[in-house]
Every structure is written in C-alpha cells, then in structure tokens.
N, C-alpha and C positions, 0 to 999 in steps of 0.2 A: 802508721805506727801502731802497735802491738797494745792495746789500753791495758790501763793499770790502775789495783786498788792498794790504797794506802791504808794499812790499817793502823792506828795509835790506841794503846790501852793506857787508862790513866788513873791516877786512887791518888786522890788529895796534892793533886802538882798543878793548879790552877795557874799559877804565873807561869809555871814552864810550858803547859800546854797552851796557853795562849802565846806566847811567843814562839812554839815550834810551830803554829798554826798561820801566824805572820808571817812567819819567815818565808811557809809554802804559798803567799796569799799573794807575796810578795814578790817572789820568782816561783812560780807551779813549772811545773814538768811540762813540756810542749807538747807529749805527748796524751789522748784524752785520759783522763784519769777520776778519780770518784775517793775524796778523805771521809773515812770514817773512823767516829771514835767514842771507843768501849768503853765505857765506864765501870769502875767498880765499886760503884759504892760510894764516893765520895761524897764527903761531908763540906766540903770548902765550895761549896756552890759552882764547881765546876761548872756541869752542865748546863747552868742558867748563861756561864761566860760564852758558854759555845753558843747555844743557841743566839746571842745578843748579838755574836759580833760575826759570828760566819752563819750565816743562813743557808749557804749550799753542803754545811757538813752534815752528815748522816752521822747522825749520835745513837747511839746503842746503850738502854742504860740494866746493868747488870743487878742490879738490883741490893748487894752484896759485893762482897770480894772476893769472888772467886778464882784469884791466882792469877797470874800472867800466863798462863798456857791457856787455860780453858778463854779467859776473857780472849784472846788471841784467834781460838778456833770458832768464836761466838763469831768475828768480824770476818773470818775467813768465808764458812759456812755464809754469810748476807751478802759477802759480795758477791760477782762475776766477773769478773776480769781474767783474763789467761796468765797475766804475772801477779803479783802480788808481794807488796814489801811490808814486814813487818818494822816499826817505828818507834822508837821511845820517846816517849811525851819529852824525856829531856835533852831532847837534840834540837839543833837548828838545821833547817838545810840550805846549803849555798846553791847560789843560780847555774840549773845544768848538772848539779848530784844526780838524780836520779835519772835523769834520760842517758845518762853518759854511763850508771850501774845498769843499766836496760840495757844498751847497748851492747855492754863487756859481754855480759850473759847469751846473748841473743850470738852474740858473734864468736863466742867460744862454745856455745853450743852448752855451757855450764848449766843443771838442775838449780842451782842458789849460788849467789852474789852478793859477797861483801864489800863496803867499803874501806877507805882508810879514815881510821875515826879519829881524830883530832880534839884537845879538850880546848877549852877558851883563851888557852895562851899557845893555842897552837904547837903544842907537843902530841905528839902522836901515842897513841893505845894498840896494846898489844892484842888485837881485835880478831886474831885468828889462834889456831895451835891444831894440837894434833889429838888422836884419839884419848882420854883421859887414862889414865896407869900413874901408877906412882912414881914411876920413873918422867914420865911425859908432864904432871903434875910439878916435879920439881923444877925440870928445865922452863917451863910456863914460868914459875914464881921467881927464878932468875931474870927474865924478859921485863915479866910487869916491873921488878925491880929497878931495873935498869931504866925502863923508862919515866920511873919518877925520879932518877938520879940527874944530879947534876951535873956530875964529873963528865966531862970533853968525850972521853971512852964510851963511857956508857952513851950519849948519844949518838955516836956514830953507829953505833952498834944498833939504836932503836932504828933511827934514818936506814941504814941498812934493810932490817927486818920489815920494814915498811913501806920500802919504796920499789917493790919487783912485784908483779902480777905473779901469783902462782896459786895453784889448785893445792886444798888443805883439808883438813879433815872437817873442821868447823869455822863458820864463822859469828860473830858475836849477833844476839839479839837484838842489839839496838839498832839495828838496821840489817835487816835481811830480806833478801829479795828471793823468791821464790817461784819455782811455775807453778797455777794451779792443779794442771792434773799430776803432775808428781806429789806435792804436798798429800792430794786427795789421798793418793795409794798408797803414801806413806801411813796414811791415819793419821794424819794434820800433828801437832803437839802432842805429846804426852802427859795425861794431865793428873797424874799423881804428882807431879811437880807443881809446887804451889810459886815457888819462885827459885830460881836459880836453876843449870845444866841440863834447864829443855832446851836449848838452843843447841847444845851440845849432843844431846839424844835427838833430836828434830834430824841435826844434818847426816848422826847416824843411820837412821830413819830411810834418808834419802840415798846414804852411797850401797844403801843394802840393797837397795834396789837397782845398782848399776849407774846410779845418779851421781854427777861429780858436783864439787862448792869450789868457787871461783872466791881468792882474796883479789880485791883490784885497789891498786891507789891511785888510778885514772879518774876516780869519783872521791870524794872528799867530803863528812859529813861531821859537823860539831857535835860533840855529845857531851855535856855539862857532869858528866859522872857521878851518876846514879844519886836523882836527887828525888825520886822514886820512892827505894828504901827506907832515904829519912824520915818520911813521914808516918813510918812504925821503923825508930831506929831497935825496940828492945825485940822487935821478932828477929831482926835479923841474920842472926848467928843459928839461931833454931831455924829456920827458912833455909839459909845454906847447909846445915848442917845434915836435914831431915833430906834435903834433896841431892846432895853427896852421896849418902847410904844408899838412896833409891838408885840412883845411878848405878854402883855399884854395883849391888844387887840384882839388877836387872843385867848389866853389862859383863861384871866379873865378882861372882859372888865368891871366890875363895877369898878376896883379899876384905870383905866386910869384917870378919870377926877380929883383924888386926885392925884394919880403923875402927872401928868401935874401940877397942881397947886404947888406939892412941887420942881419940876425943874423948874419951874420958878420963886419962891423965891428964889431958888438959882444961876440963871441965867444961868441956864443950856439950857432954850428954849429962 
C-alpha cells in the first residue's frame, strides 16, 4: 500500500483536534501513514494536548497564525509520503475513510480526492462545485441552500448531488487528498490566502496542469462545520472577503471592480 501523510492544521480547536485525533487512533488507515499537526499559534494549550496523549504525532508548531495555506504547505514540505491528505482539525474520521479515498484516487487515476462530508447529524455538505464565476457562485449557494433545508425536495435533491462519484473542479479543504509530486508542481497552496478559496485555487492549480479532482462518496468523513473560524468569529467576514477578491483577481480580474462595488453596498469592505 501506497503510504500516506496526514496533515491537520489547527488555531485554538483543542477539543476538536483531540477528538479528530481519537477518532484516527481509533480506526487509522491500514495503510502505513505518519499524522502531523501544524499549529498556529494557539493559545488553548493545544499542543501540550497533543503531545500528552498521542506521542507518535509529529507536531509542528508555527509559531504565529499563519493562515491555513501556508501552515498546510509547512506540513506538506516535513512530510514524505507520495499521497497526502489534507485534514480539518474539525472532522472525525470513520473506520476505512481514508484507505477507501486512497483507493478511489489510485484507481481513477485522479491528481486529488474528495470525500462525502457529512455533518453530525448526518446530512451531507455540499463539499464539491465547479470553477468559481458568478454564475457558478450562485448555483453553489442554491446547493449549500438546499442542503440546510428541510423540506423532502431539497433533500433529495442534496442525496442526489452527493451520492455519484464524479470528477469536479474542486473539492473542499476539509479533507483533500492529494499526490505529492503534483501538489509539488503545483506550488503547493497559495498562500496569499490567509483562509478561505485556497482549496479552490489549489485544485486549480492542479487541473492546470492536466491533473483531474475526484468527488467520491465511497468514503465518508464527519466534519463538525467550521468550528475553526469560531475561534476568531470577528475576522471572519474579512478572511472571506479579502480571499474572494484575491481569488478573483488572480483568476478573473474583470469582474473585481463589480465585487468590490457589491461588498461594499453590502458593508462587507
């Protein structure tokens, strides 16, 4: 079997990272594999948790918070592993997730691999889309929509969108699987993204270079929904909003001077 590093970045989610850490302690990948986890900074004694209770994790401590892209390319850059998944502190993973995404990949031949992300009551996240445009932007927030709805419709419609294997433009950060020589030639993350739409530029990144991203819901991964963020709920709108434009900018810079103009009627700049 093909080994793999895990990488988890984490800023003041102590309880989650100790229970995303259980969960892998609990049922690990059968395959050999190596968890490491990037700190940024945190102030909640993270790091002391980790060290206490998992002695075989490679802890990385960032010293600062330097973003979710760079602290990501920090754990990329220390591994070796030929695959590589990136991890959000606030997910659990169930027994056989991650050999079963190893798998899909491996046998589709796919550059990056997503799961089906499930939150704790087991409704599924809209965990893929397509290249970001305003148009593709809108049909996105229709989906997510729908899947925090309750109405009979709207979930068939999620269950639908979520239960076929197909190749997409992106798939979500909270768990992304990757090979590492493509990531390399990608130039790993972008790391003028402090948080938010590297995941989205990443898998750019990758199909630019002839590399396809695999959605699978053959694998199945809890994600508690961004419990991350909260713990700087007042950057968060700046964070999104500063990494939108960049996006933008880099990807289709005609259409910046009308988002800008529509975030700041909405008081978003």
């Amino acid at each position: 079997m093909t080994p793999l590093d895990i990488i988890i970045v984490s800023y003041n989610t102590r309880a989650e990272l100790v229970a995303c850490l259980r969960s892998l302690r609990t049922a690990p990948p059968a395959r050999p594999h190596t968890i490491y986890v990037v700190d940024n900074g945190s102030s909640d004694e993270s790091v002391a948790a980790v060290h206490h209770e998992f002695a075989s994790v490679r802890v990385i401590e960032m010293g600062r918070n330097a973003g979710f892209a760079a602290a990501n390319n920090t754990g990329i850059r220390s591994s070796s592993s030929p695959l590589v998944v990136l991890l959000n502190s606030d997910t659990l993973v169930p027994a056989g997730a991650l050999d079963t995404l190893c798998d899909r990949l491996e046998a589709t031949g796919a550059t990056a691999a997503g799961p089906k992300l499930i939150d704790a009551d087991a409704r599924p996240e809209i965990s893929w889309g397509e290249m970001l445009t305003p148009w593709s932007e809108w049909r996105q927030a229709r989906r997510v929509a729908a899947s925090r709805s309750t109405l009979p419709q709207a979930r068939r419609r999620v269950d639908g969108l979520t239960s076929t294997e197909r190749r997409v433009d992106w798939v979500s950060g909270a768990c992304l699987l990757v090979r590492r020589d493509a990531a390399l030639a990608a130039g790993l993350l972008d790391e003028r993204y402090f948080m938010y739409e590297e995941d989205v530029d990443f898998c750019a990144a990758l199909r630019a270079q002839g590399g396809t991203v695999l959605f699978t819901p053959a694998a199945t991964v809890i994600h508690l929904r961004g419990r991350s963020p909260k713990a700087t709920p007042a950057q968060r709108p700046s964070h999104y909003d500063r990494s939108h434009l960049a996006f933008y900018a880099k990807h289709a810079p005609g259409w910046v001077p009308l988002l800008r103009w529509w975030k700041r009627l909405r008081g978003r700049l």
